[in-house]
C-alpha positions in Angstrom: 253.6 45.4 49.4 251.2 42.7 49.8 248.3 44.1 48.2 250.8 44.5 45.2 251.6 41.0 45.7 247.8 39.8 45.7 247.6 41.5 42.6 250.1 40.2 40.6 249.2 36.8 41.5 245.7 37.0 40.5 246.5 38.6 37.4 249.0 35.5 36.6 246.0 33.7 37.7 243.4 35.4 35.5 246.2 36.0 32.3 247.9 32.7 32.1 246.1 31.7 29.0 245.8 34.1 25.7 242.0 35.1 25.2 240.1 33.2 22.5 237.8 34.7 21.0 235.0 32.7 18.6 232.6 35.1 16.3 229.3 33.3 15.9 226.9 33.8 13.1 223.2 34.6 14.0 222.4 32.8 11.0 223.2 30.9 8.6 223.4 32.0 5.2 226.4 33.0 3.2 227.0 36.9 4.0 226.8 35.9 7.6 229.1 33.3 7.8 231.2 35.2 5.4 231.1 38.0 8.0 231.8 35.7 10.6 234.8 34.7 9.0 236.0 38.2 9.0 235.4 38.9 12.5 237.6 36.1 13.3 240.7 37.4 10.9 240.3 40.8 12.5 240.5 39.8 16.1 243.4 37.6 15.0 245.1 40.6 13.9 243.9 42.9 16.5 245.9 40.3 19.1 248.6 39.7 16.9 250.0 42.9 15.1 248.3 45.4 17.2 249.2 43.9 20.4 246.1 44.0 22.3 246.8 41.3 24.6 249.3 44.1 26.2 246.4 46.7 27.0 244.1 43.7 27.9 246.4 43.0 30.7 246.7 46.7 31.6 242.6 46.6 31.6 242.8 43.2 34.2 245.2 45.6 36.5 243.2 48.5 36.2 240.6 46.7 37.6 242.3 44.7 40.2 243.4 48.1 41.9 240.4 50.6 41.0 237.7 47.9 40.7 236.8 48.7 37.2 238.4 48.3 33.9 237.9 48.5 30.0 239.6 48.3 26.5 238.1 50.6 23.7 239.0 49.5 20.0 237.8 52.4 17.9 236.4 51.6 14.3 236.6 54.7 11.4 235.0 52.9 8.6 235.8 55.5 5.9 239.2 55.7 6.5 242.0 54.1 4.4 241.9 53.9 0.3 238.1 54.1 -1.0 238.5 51.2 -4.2 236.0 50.2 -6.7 234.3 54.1 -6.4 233.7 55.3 -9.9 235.3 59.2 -10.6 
């Protein structure tokens, strides 16, 4: 019970505050910043809609209790609707 207790109040401690992330351009023409831009509105939507401030917590437990913790966001490029392809 208090090893439960230790826990939850150091992942109150460590999730108080909602994680910000800030994409950063190596450089600094157009298509990078433009891609920066992008990177931003997905993580945006990544926390928002998909809810991934729920299995970031679960990740900050995880490795509370077992010492080791991760979150994988897998990418499928070619999925959804292929536009601008020519038949």
């Amino acid at each position: 019970n208090h090893f439960r207790n230790l826990v939850q109040h150091s992942m109150a401690f460590v999730c108080s505050q909602r994680p910000q992330f800030e994409p950063k351009a190596a450089n600094t023409d157009y298509k990078s910043i433009a891609q920066t831009q992008l990177a931003h509105g997905l993580l945006e939507y990544y926390m928002r809609h998909k809810k991934m401030e729920r299995y970031i917590k679960n990740a900050v437990e995880l490795a509370l209790y077992q010492g080791e913790g991760w979150v994988y966001c897998g990418w499928n490029a070619t999925s959804g609707d292929r536009y601008g392809v020519n038949p």
